[in-house]
Biopython code that builds the backbone (N, CA, C, O; Angstrom):
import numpy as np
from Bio.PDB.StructureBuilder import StructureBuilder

atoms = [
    (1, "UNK", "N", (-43.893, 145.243, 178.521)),
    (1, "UNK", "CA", (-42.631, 145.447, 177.845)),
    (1, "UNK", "C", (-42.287, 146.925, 177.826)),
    (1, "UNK", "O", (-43.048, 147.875, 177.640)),
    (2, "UNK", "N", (-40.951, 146.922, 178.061)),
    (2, "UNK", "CA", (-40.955, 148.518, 178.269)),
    (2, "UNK", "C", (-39.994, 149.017, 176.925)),
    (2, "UNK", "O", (-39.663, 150.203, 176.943)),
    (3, "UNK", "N", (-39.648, 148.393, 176.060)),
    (3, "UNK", "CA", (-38.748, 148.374, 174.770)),
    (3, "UNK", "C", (-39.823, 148.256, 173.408)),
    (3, "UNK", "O", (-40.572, 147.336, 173.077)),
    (4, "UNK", "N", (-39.653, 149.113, 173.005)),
    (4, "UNK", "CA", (-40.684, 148.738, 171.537)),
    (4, "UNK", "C", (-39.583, 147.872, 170.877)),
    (4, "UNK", "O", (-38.481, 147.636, 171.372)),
    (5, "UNK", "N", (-40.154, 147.334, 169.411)),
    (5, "UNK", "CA", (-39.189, 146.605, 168.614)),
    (5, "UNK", "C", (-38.390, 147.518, 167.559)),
    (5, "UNK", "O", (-37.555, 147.084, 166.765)),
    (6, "UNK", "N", (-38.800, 148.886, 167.691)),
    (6, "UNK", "CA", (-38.384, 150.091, 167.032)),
    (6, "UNK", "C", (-36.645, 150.221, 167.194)),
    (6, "UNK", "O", (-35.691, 150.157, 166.418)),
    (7, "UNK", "N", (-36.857, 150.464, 168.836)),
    (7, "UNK", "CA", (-35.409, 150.869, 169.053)),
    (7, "UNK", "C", (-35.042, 149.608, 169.055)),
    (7, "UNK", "O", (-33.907, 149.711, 168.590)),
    (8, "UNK", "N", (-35.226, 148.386, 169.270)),
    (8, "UNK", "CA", (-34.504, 147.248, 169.532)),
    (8, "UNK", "C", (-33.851, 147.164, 167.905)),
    (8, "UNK", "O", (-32.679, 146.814, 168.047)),
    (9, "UNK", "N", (-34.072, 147.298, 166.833)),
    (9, "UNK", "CA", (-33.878, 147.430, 165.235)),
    (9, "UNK", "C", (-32.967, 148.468, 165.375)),
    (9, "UNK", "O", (-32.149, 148.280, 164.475)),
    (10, "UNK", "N", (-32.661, 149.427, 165.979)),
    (10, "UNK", "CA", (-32.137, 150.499, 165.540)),
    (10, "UNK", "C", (-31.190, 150.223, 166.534)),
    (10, "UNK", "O", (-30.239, 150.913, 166.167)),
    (11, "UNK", "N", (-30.853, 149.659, 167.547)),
    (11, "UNK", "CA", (-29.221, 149.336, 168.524)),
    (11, "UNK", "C", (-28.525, 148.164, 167.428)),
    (11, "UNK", "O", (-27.331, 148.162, 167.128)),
    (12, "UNK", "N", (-29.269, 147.448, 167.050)),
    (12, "UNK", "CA", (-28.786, 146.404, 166.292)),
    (12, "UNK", "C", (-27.780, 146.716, 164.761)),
    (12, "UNK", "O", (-26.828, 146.075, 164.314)),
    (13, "UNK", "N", (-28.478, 147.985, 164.233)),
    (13, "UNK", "CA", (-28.041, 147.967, 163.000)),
    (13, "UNK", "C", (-26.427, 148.955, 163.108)),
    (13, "UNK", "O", (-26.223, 149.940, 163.817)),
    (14, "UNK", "N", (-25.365, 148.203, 162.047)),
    (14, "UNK", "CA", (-24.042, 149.180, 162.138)),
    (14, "UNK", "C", (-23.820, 150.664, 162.579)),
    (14, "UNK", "O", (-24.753, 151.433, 162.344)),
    (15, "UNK", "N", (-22.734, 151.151, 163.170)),
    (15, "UNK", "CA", (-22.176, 151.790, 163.517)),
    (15, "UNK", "C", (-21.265, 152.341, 162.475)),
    (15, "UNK", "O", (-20.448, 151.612, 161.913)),
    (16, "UNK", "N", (-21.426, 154.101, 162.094)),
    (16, "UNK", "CA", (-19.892, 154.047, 161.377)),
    (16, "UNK", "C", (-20.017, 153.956, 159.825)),
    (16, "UNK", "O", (-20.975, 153.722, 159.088)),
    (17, "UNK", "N", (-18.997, 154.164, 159.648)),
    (17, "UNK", "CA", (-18.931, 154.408, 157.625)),
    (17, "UNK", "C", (-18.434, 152.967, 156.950)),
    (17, "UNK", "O", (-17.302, 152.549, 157.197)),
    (18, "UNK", "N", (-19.263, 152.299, 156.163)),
    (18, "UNK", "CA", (-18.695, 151.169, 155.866)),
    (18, "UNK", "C", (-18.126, 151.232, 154.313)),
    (18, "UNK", "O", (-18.804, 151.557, 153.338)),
    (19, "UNK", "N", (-16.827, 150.875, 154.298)),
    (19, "UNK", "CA", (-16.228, 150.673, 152.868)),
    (19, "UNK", "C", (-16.917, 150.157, 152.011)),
    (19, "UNK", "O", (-17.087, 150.612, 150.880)),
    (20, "UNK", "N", (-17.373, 149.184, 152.442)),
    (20, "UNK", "CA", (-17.860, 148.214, 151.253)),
    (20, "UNK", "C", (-19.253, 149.039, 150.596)),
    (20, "UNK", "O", (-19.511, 148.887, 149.402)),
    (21, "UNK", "N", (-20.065, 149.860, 151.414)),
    (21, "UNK", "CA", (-20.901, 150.669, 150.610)),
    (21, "UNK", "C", (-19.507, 152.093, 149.338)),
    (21, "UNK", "O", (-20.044, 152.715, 148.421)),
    (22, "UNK", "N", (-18.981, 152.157, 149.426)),
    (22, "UNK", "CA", (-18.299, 152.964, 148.524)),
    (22, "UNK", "C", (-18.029, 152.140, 147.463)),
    (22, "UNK", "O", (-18.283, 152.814, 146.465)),
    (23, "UNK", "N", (-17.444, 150.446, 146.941)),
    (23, "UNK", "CA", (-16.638, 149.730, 146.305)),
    (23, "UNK", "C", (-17.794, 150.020, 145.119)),
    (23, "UNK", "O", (-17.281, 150.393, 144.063)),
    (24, "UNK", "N", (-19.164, 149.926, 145.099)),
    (24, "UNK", "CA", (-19.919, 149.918, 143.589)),
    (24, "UNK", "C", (-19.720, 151.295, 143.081)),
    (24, "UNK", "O", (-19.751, 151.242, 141.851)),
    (25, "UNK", "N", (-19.490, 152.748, 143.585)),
    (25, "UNK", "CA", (-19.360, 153.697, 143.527)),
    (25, "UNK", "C", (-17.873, 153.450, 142.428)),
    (25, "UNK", "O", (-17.766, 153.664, 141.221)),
    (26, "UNK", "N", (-17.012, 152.999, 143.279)),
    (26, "UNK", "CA", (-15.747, 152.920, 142.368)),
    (26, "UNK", "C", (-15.343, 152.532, 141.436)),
    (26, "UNK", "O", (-14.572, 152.941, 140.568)),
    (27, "UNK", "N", (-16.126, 151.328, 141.694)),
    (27, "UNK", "CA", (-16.151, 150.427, 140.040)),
    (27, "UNK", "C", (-16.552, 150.690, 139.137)),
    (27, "UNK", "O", (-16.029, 150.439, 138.052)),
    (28, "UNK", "N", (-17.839, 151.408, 139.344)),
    (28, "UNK", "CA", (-18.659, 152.539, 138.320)),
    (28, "UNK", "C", (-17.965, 153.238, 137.337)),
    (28, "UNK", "O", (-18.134, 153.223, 136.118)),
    (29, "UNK", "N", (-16.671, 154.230, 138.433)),
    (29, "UNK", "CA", (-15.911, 155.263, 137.863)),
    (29, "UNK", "C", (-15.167, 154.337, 136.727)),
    (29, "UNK", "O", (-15.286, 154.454, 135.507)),
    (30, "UNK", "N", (-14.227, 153.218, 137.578)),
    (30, "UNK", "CA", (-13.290, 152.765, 136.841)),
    (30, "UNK", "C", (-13.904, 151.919, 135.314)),
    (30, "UNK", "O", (-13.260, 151.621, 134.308)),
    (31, "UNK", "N", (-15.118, 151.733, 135.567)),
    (31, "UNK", "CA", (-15.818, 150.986, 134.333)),
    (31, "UNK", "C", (-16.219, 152.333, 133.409)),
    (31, "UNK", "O", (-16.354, 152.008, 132.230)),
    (32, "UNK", "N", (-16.388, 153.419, 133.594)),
    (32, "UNK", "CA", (-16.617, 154.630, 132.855)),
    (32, "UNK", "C", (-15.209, 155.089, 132.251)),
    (32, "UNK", "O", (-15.081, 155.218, 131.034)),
    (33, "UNK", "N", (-14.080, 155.349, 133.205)),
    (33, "UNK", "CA", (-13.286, 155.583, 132.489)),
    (33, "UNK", "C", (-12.474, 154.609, 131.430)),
    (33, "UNK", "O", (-12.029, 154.833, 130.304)),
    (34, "UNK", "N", (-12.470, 153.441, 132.261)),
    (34, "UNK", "CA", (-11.693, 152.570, 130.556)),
    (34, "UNK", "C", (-12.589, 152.555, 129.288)),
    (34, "UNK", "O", (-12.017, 152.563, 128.197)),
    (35, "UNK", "N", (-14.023, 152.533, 129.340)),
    (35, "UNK", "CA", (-14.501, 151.949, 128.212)),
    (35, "UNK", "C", (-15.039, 153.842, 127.613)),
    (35, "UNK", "O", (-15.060, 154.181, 126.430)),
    (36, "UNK", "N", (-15.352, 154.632, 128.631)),
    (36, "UNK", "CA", (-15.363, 156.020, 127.533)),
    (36, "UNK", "C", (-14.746, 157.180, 127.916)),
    (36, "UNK", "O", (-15.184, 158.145, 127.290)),
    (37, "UNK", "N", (-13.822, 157.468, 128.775)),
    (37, "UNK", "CA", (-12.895, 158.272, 128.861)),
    (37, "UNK", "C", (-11.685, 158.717, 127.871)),
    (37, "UNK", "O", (-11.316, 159.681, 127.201)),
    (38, "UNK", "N", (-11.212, 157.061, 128.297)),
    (38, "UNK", "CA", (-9.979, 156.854, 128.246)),
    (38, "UNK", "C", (-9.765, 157.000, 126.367)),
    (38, "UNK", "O", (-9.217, 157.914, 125.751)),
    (39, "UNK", "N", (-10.364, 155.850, 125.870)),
    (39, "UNK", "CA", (-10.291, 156.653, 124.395)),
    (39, "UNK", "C", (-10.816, 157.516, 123.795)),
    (39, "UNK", "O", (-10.577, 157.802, 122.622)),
    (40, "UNK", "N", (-11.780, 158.169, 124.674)),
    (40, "UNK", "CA", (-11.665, 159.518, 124.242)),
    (40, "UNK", "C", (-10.177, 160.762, 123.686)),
    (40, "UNK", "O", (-9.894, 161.284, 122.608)),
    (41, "UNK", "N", (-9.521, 160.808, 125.150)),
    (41, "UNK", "CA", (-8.826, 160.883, 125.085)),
    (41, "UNK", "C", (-7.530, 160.719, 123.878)),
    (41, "UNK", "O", (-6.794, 161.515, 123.294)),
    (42, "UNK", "N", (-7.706, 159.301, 123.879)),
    (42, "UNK", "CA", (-6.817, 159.069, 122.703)),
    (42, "UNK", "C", (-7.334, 159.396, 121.213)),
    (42, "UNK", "O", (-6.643, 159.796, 120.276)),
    (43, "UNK", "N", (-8.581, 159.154, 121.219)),
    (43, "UNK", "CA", (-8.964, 159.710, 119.927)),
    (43, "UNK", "C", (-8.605, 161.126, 119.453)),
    (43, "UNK", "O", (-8.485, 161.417, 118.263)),
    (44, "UNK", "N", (-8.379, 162.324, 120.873)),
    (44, "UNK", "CA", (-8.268, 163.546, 121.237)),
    (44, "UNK", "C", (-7.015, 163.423, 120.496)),
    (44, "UNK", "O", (-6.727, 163.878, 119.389)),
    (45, "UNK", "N", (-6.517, 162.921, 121.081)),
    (45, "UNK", "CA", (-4.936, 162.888, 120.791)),
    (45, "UNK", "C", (-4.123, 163.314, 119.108)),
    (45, "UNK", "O", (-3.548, 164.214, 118.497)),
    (46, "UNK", "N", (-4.750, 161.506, 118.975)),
    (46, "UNK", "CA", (-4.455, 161.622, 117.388)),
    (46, "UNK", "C", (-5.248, 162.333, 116.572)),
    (46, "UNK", "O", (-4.865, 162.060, 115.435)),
    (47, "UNK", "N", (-6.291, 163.219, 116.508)),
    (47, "UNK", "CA", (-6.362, 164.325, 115.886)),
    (47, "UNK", "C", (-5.601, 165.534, 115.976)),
    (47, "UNK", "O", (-5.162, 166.017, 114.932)),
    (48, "UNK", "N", (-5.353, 166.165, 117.220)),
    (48, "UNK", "CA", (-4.586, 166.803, 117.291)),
    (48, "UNK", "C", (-3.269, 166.953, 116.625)),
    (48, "UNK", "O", (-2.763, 167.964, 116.137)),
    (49, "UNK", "N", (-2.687, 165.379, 116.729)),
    (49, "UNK", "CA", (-1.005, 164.634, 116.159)),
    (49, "UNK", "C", (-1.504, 165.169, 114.816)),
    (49, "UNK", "O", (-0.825, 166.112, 114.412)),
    (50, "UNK", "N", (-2.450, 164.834, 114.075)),
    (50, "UNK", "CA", (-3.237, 164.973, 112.544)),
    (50, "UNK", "C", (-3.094, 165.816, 112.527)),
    (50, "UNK", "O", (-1.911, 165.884, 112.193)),
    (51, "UNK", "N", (-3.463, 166.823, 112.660)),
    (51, "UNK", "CA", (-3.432, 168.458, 112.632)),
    (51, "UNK", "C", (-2.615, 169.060, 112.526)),
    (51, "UNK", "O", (-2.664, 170.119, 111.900)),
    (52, "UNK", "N", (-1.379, 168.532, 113.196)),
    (52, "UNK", "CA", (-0.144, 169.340, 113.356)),
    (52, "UNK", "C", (0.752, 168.841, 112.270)),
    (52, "UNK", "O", (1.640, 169.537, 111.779)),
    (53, "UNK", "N", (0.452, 167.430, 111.858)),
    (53, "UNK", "CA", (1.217, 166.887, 110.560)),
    (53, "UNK", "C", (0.816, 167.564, 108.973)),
    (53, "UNK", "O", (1.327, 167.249, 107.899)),
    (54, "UNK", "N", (-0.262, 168.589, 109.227)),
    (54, "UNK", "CA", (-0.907, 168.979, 107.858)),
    (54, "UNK", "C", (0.286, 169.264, 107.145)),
    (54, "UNK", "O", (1.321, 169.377, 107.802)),
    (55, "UNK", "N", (0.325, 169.429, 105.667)),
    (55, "UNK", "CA", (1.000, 170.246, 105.052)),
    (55, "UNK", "C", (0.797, 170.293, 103.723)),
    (55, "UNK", "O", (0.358, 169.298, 103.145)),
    (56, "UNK", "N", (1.206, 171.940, 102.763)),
    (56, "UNK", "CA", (0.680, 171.756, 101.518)),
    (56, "UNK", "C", (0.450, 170.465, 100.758)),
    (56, "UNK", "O", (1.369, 169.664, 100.590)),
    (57, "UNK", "N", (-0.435, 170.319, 100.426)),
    (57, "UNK", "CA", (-0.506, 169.359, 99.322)),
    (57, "UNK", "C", (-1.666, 168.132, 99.999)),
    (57, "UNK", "O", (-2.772, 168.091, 99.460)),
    (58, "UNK", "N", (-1.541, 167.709, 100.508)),
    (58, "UNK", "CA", (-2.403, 167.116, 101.568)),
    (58, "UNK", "C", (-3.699, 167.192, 101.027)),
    (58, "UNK", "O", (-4.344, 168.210, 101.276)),
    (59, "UNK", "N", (-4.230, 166.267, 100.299)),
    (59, "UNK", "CA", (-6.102, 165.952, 100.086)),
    (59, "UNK", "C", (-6.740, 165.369, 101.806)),
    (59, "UNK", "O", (-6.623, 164.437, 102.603)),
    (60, "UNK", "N", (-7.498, 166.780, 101.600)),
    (60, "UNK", "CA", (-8.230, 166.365, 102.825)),
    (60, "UNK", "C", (-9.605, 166.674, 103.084)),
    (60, "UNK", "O", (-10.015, 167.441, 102.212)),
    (61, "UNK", "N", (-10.332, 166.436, 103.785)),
    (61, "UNK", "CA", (-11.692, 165.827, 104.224)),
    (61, "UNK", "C", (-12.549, 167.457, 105.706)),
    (61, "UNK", "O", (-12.663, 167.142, 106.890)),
    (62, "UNK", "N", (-12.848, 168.483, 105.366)),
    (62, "UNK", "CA", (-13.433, 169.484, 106.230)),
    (62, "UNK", "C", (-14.633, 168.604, 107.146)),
    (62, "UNK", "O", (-15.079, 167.520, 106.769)),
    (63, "UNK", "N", (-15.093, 169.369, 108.541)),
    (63, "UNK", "CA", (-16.268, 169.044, 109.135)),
    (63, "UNK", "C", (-17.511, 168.869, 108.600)),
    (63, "UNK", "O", (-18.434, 168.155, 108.990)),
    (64, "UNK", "N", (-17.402, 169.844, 107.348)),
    (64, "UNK", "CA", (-18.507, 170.121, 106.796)),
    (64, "UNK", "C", (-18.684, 169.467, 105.619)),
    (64, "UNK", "O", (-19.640, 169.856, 104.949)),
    (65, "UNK", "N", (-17.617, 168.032, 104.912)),
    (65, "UNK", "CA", (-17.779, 167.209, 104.199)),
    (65, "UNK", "C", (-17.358, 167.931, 102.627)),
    (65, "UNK", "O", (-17.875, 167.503, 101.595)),
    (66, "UNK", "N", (-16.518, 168.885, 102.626)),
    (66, "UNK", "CA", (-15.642, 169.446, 101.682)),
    (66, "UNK", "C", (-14.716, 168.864, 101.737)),
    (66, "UNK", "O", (-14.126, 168.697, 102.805)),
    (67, "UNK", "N", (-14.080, 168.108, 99.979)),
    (67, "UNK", "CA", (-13.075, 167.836, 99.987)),
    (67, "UNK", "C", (-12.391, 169.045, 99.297)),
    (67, "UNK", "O", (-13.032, 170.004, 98.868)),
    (68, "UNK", "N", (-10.844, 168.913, 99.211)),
    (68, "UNK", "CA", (-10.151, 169.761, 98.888)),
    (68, "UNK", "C", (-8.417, 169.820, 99.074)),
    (68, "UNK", "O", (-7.793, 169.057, 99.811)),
    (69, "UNK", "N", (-8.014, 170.537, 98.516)),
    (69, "UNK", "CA", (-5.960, 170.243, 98.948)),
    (69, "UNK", "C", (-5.622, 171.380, 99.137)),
    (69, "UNK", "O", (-5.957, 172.353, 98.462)),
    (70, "UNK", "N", (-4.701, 171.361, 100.377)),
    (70, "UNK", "CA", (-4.186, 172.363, 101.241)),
    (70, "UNK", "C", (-3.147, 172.966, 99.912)),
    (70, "UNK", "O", (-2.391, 172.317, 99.189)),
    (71, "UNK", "N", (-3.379, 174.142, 99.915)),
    (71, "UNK", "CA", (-2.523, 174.978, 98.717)),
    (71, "UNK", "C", (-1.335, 175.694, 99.516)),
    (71, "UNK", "O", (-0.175, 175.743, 99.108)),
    (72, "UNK", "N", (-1.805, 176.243, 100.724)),
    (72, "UNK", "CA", (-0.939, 177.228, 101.360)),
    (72, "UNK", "C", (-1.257, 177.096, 103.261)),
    (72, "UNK", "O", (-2.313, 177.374, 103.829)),
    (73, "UNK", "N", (-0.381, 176.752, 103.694)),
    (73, "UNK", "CA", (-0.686, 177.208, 105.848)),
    (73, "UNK", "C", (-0.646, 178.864, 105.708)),
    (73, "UNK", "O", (0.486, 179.346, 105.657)),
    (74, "UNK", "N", (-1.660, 179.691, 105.647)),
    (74, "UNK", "CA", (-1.597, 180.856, 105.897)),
    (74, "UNK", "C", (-1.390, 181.257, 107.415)),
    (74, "UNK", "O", (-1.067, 182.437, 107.547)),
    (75, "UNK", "N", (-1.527, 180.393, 108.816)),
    (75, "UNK", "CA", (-0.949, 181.019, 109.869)),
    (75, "UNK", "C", (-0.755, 179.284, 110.928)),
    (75, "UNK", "O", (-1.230, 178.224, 110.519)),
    (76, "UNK", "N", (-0.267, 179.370, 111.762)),
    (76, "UNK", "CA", (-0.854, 177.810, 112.735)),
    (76, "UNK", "C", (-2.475, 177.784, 112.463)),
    (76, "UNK", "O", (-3.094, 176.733, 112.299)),
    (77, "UNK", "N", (-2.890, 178.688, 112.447)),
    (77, "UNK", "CA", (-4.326, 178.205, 112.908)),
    (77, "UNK", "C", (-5.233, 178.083, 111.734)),
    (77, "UNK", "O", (-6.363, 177.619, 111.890)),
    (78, "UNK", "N", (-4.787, 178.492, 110.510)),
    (78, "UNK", "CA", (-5.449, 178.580, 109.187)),
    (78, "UNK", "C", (-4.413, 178.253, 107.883)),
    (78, "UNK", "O", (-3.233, 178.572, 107.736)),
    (79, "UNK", "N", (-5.340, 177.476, 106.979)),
    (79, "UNK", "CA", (-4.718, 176.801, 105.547)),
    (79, "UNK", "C", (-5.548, 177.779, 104.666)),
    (79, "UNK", "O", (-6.430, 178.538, 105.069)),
    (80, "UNK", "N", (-5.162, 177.642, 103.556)),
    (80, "UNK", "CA", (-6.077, 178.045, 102.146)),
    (80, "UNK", "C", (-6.094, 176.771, 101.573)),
    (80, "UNK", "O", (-5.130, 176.018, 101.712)),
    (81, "UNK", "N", (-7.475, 176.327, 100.701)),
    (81, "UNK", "CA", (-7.670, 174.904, 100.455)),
    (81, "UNK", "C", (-8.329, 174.687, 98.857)),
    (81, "UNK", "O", (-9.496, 175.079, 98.824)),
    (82, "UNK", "N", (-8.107, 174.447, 98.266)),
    (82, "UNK", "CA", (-8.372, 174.736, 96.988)),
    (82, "UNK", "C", (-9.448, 173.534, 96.576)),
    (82, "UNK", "O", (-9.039, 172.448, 96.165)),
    (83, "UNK", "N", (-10.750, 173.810, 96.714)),
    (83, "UNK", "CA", (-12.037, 172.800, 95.985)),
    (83, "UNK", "C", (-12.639, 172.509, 95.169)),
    (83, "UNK", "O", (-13.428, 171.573, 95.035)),
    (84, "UNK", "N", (-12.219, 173.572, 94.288)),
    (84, "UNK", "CA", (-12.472, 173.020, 92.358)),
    (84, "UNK", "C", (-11.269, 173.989, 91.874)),
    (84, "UNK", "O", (-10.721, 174.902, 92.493)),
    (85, "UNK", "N", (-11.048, 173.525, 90.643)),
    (85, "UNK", "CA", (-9.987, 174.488, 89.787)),
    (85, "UNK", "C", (-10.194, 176.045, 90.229)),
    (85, "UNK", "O", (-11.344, 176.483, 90.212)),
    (86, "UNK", "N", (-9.021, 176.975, 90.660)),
    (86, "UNK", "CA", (-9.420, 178.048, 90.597)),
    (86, "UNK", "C", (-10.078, 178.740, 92.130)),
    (86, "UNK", "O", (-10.097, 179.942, 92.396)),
    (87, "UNK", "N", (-10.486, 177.845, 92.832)),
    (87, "UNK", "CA", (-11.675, 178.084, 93.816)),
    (87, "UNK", "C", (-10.478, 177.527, 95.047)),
    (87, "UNK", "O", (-9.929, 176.429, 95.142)),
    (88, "UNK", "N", (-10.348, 178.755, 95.901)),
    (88, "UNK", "CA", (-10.057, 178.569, 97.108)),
    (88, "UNK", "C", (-10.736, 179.176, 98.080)),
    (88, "UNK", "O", (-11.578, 180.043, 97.847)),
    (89, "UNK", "N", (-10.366, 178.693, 99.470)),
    (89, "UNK", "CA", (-11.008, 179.554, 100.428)),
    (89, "UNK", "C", (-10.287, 179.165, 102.000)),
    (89, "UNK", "O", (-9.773, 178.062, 102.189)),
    (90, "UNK", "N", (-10.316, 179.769, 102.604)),
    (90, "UNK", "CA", (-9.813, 179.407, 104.015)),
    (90, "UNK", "C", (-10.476, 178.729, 104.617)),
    (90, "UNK", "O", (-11.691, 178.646, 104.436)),
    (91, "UNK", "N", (-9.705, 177.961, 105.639)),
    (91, "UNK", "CA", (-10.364, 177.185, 106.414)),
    (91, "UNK", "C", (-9.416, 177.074, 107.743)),
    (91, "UNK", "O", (-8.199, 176.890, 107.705)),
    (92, "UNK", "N", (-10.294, 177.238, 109.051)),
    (92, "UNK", "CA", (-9.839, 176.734, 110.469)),
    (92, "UNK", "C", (-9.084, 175.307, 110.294)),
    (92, "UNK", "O", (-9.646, 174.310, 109.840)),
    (93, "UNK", "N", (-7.739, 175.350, 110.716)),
    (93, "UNK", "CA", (-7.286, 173.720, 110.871)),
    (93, "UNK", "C", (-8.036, 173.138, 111.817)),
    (93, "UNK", "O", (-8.215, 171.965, 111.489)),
    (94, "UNK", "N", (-8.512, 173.370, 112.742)),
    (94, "UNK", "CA", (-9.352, 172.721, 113.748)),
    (94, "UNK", "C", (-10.627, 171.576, 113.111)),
    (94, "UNK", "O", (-10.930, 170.429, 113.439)),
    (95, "UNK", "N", (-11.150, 172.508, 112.079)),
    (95, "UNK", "CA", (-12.208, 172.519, 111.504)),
    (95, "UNK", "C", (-12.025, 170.977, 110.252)),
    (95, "UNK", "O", (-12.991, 170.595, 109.591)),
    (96, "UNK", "N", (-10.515, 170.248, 110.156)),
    (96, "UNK", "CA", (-10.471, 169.264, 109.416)),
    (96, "UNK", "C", (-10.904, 168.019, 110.162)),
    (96, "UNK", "O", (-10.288, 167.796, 111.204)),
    (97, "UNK", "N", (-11.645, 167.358, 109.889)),
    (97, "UNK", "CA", (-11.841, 166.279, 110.234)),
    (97, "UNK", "C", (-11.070, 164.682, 109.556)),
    (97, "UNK", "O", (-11.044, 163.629, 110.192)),
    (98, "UNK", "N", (-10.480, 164.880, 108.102)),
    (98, "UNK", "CA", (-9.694, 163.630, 108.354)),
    (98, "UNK", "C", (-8.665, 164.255, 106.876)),
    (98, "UNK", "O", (-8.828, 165.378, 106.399)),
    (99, "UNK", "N", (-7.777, 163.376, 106.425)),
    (99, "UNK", "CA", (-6.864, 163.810, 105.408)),
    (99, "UNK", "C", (-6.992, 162.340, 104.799)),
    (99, "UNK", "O", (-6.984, 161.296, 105.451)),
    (100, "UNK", "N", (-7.127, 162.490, 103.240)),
    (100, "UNK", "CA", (-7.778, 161.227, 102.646)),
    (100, "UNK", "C", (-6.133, 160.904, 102.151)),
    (100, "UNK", "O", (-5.823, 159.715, 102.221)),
    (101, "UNK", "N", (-5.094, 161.829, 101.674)),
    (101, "UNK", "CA", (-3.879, 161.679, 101.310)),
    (101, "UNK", "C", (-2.702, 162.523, 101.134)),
    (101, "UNK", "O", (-2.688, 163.519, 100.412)),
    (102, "UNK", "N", (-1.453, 161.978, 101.999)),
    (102, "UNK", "CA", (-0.435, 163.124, 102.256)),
    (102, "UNK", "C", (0.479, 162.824, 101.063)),
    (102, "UNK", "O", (0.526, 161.974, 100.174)),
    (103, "UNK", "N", (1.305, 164.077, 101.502)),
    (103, "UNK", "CA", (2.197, 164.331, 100.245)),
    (103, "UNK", "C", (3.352, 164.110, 101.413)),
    (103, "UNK", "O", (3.241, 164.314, 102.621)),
    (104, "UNK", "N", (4.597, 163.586, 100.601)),
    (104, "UNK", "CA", (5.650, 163.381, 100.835)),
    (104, "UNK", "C", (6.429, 164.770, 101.484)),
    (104, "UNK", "O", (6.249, 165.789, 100.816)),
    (105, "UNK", "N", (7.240, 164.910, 102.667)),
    (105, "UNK", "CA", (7.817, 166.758, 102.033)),
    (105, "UNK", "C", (8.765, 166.319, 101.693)),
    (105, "UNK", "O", (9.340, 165.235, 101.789)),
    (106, "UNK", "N", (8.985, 167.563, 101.115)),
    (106, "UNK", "CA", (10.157, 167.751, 100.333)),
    (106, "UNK", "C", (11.536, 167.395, 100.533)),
    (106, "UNK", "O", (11.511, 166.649, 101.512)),
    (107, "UNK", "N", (12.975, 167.543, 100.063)),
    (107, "UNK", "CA", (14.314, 167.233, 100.180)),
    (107, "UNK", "C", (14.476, 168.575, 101.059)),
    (107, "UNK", "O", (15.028, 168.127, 102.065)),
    (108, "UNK", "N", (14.323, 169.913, 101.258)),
    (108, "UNK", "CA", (15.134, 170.672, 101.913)),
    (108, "UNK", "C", (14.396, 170.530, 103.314)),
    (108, "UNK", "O", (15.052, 170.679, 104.345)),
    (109, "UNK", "N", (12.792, 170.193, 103.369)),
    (109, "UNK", "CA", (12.423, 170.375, 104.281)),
    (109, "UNK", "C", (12.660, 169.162, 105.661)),
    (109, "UNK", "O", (12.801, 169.282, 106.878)),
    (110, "UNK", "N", (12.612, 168.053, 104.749)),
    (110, "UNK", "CA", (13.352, 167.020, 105.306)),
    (110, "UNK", "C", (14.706, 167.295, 106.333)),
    (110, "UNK", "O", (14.749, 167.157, 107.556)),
    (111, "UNK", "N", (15.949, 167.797, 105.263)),
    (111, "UNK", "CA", (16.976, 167.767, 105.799)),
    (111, "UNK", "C", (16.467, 168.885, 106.823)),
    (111, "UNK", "O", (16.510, 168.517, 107.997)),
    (112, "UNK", "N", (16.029, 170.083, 106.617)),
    (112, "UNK", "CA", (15.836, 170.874, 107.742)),
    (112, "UNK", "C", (15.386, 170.190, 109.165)),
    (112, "UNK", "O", (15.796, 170.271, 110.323)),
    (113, "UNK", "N", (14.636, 169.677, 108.685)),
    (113, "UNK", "CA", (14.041, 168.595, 110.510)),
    (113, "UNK", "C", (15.322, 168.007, 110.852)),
    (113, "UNK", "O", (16.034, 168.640, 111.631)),
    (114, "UNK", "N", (15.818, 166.655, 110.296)),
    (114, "UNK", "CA", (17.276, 166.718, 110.839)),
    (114, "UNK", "C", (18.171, 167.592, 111.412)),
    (114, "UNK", "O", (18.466, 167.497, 112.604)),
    (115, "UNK", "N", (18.646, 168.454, 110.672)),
    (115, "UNK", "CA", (19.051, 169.397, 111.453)),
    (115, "UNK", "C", (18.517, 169.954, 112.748)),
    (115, "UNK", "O", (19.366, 170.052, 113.635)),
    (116, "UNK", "N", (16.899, 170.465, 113.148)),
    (116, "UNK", "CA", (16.775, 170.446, 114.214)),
    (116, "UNK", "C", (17.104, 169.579, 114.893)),
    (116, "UNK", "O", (17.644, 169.794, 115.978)),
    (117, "UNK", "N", (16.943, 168.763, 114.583)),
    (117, "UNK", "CA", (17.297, 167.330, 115.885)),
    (117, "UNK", "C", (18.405, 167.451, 116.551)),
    (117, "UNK", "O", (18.716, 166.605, 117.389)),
]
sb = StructureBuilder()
sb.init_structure("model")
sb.init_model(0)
sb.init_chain("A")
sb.init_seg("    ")
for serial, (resi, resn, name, xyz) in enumerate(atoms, 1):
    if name == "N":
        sb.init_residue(resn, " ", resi, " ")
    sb.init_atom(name, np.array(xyz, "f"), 0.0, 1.0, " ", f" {name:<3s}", serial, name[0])
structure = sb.get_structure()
């Protein structure tokens, strides 16, 4: 015999890039992103939306498991938060993790948003 069974195995087997080796690759992705991407994302979201809705008065909930009520927005990026009578201190808005209860705004501030519109 002048052919081992070596090369005879190796003329036999495919030629070329086959799709169907990529399809578990893809499904992978698409099974990663719906079940932990994707609401990530949205979870991203509505904190952010949270954040930007702060406003005086607001009982709310810090990272660090301080409760307390927004007294004053001293800039976008910082409140003053008042945690016992008397006792305030600043805090990163970033840094809130949830708001246990909002306050209504007010009549001028109201009509003011309208007006932007």
């Amino acid at each position: 015999m002048l052919i081992s069974p070596a090369y005879a195995q190796a003329a036999a087997a495919p030629a070329g890039f086959d799709l169907m080796s990529l399809a578990p690759l893809v499904l992978i992705f698409v099974v990663f992103y719906f079940l932990l991407i994707r609401p990530q994302q949205k979870k991203m979201k509505q904190h952010r939306e949270m954040l930007g809705a702060l406003r005086r008065g607001d009982k709310i909930v810090t990272n660090g498991g301080i409760v307390g009520t927004i007294t004053k927005v001293l800039s976008p990026e910082e409140l003053q938060v008042e945690i016992a009578d008397g006792v305030r201190v600043k805090v990163m808005r970033s840094m809130i993790s949830s708001v246990l209860s909002r306050t209504e705004p007010a009549e001028g501030a109201a009509e003011a948003d309208d007006a932007k519109s």
